[in-house]
N, CA and C atoms as an extended XYZ file, in Angstrom:
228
Properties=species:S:1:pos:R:3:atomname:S:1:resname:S:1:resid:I:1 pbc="F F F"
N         9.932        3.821        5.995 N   UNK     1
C         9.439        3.023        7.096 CA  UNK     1
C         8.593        3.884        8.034 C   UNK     1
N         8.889        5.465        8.192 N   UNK     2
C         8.510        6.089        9.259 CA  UNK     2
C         7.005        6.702        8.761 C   UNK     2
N         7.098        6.100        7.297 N   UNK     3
C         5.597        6.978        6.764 CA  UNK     3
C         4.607        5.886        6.791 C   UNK     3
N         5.072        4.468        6.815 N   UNK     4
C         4.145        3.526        6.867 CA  UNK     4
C         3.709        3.435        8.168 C   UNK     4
N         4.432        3.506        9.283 N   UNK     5
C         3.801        3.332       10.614 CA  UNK     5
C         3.087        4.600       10.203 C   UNK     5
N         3.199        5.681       10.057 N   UNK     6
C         2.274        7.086       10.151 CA  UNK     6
C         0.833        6.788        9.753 C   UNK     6
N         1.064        6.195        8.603 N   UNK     7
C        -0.091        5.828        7.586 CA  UNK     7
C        -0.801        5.103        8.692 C   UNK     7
N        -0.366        3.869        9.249 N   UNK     8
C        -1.214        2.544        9.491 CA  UNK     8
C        -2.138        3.162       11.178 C   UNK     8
N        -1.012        3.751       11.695 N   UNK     9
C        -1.009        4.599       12.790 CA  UNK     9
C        -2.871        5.566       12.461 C   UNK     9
N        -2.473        6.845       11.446 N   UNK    10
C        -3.491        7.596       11.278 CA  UNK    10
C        -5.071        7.297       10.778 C   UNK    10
N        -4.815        5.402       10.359 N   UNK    11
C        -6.213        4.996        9.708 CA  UNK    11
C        -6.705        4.856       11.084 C   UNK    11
N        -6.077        4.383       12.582 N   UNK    12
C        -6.886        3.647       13.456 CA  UNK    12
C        -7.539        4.682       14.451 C   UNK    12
N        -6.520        5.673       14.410 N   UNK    13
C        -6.947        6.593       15.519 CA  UNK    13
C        -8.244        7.630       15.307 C   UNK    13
N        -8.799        8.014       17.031 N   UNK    14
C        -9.804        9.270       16.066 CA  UNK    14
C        -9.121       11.232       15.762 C   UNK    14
N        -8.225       10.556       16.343 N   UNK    15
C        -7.815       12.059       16.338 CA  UNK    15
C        -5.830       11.997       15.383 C   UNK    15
N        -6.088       11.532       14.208 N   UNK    16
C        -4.602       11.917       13.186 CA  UNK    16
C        -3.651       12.898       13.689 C   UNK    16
N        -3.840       14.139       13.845 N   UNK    17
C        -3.014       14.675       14.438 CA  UNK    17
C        -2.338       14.500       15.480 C   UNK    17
N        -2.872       14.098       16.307 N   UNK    18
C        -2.204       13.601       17.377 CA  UNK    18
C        -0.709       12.840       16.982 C   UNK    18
N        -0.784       12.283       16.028 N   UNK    19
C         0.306       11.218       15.605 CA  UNK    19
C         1.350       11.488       15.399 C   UNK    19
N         2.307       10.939       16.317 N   UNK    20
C         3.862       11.361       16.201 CA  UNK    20
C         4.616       10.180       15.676 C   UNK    20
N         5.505       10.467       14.985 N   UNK    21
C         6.621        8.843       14.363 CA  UNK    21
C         7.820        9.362       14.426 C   UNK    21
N         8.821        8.942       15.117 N   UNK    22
C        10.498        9.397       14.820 CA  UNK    22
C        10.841        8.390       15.044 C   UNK    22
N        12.188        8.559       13.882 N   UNK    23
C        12.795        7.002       13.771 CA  UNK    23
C        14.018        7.377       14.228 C   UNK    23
N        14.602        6.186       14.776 N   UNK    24
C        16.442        6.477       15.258 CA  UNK    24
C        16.993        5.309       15.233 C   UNK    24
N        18.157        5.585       14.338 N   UNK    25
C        19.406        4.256       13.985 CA  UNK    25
C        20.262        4.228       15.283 C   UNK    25
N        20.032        2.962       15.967 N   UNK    26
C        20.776        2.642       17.062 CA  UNK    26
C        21.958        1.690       16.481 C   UNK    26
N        22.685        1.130       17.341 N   UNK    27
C        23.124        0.098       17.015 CA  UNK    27
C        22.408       -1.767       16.935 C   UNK    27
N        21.140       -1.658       17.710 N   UNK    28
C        20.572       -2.647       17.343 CA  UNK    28
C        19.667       -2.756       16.761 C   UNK    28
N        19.687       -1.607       15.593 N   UNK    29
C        18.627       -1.382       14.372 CA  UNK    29
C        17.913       -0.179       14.485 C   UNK    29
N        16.762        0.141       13.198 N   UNK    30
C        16.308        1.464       13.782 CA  UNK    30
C        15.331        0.667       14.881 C   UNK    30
N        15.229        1.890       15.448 N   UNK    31
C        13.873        2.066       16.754 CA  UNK    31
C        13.023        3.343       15.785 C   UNK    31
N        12.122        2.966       15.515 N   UNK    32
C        10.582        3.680       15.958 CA  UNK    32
C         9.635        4.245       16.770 C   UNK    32
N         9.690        5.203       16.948 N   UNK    33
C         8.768        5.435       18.011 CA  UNK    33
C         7.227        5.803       17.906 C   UNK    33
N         6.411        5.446       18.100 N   UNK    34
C         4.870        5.999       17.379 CA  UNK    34
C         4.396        6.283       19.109 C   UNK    34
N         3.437        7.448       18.851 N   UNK    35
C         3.310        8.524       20.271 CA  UNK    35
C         1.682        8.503       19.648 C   UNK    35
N         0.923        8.257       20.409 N   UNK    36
C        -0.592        8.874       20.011 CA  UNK    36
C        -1.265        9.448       21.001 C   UNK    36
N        -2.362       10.460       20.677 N   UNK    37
C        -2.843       10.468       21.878 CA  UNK    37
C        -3.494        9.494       23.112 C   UNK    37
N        -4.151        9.857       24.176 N   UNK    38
C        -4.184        9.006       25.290 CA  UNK    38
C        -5.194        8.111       25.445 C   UNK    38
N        -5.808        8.977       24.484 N   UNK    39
C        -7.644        7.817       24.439 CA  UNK    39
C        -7.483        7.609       23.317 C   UNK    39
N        -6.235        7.309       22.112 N   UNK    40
C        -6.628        6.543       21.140 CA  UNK    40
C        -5.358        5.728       21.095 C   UNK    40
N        -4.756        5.442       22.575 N   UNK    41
C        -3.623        3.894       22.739 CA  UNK    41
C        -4.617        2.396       22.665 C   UNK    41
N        -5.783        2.916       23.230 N   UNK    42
C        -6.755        1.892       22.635 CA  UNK    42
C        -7.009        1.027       21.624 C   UNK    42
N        -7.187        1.947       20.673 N   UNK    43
C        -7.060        1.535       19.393 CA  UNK    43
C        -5.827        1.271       18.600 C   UNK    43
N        -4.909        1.510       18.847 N   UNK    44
C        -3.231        1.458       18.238 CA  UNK    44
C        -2.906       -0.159       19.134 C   UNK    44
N        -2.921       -0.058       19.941 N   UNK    45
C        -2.568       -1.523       20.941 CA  UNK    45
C        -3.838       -2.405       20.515 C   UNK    45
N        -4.995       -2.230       20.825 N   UNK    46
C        -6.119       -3.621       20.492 CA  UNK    46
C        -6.394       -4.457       21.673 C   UNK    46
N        -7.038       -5.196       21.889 N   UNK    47
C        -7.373       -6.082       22.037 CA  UNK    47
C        -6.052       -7.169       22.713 C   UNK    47
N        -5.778       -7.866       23.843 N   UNK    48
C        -4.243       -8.614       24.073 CA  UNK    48
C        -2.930       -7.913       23.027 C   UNK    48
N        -3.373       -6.771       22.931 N   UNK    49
C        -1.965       -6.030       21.982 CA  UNK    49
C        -1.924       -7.032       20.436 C   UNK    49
N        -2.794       -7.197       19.887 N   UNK    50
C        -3.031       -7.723       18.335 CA  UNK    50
C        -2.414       -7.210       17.259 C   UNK    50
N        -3.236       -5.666       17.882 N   UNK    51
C        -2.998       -4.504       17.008 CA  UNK    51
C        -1.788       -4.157       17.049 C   UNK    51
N        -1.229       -4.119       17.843 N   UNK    52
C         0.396       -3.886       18.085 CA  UNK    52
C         1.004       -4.889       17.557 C   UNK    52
N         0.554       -5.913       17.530 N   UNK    53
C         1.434       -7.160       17.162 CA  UNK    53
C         1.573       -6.769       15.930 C   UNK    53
N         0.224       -6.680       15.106 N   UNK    54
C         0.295       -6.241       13.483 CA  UNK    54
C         1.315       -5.383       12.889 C   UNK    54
N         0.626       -4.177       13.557 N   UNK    55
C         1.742       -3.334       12.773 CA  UNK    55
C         3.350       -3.409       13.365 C   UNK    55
N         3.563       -4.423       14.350 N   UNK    56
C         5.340       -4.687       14.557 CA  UNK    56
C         5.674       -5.687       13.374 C   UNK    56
N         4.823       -6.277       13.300 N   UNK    57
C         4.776       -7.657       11.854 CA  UNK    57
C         4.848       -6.868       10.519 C   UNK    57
N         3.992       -5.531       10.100 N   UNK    58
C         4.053       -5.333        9.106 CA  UNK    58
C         5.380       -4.667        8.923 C   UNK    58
N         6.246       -3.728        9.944 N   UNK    59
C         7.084       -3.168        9.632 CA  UNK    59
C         8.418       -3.950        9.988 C   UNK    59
N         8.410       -5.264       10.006 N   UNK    60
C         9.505       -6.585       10.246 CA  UNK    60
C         9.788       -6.775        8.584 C   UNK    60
N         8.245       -6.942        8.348 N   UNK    61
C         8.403       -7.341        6.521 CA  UNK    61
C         8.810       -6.059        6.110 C   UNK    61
N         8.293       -5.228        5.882 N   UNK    62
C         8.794       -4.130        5.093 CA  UNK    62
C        10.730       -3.968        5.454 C   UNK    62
N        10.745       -3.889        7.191 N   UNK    63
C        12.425       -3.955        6.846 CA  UNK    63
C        12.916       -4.950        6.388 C   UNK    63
N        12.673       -6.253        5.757 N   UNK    64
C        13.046       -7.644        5.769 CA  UNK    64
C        13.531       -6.803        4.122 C   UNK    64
N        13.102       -6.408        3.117 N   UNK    65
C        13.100       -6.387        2.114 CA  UNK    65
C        14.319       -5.415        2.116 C   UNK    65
N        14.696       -4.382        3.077 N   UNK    66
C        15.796       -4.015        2.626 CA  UNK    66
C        17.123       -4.333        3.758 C   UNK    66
N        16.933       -5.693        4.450 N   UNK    67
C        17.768       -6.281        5.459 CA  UNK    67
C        18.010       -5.310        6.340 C   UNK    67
N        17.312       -5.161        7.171 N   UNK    68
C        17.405       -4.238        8.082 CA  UNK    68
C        16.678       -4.567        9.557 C   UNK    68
N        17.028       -4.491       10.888 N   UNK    69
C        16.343       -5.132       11.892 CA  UNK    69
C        15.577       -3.699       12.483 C   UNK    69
N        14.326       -3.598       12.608 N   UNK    70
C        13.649       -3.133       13.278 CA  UNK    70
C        12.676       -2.933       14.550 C   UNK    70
N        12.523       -1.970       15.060 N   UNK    71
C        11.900       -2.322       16.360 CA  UNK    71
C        11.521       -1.297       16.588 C   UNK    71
N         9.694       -1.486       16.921 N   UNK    72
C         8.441       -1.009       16.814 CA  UNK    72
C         8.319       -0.249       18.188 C   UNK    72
N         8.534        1.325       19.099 N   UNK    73
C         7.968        1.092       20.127 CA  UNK    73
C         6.798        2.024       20.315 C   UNK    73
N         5.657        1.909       21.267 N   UNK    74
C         4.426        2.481       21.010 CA  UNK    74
C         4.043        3.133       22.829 C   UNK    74
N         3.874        5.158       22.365 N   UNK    75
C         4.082        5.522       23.763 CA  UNK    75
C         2.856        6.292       23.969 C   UNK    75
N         2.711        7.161       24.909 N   UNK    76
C         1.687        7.705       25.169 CA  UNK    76
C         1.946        9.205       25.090 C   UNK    76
């Protein structure tokens, strides 16, 4: 899960390195955390947060397949 946000994360931004992902099993599922740099939250969020919406949608399905509740959060 933590390599697909990485992945989806490193196509949008201009600067890849920047890109941080750590995942942590809480009790109300894992949490995600995706960290980018400061001038490329732009592009990771979008437009009314689209882009954010997406990739919280894509990684809902991906945990759906192995029943698992997830939750997407996106920092600076």
């Amino acid at each position: 899960m933590k390599e697909l946000i990485r992945c989806i994360a490193e196509s949008l931004v201009d600067n890849p390195k920047a890109v941080v992902v750590t995942e942590e099993e809480t009790e109300k599922g894992l949490v995600i955390t995706l960290k980018v740099a400061e001038e490329d939250m732009g592009k990771v969020i979008g437009k009314q947060g689209r882009i954010a919406k997406a990739i919280r949608t894509v990684a809902k399905a991906a945990a759906s397949k192995e029943e698992k509740k997830i939750i997407v959060e996106i920092q600076q």
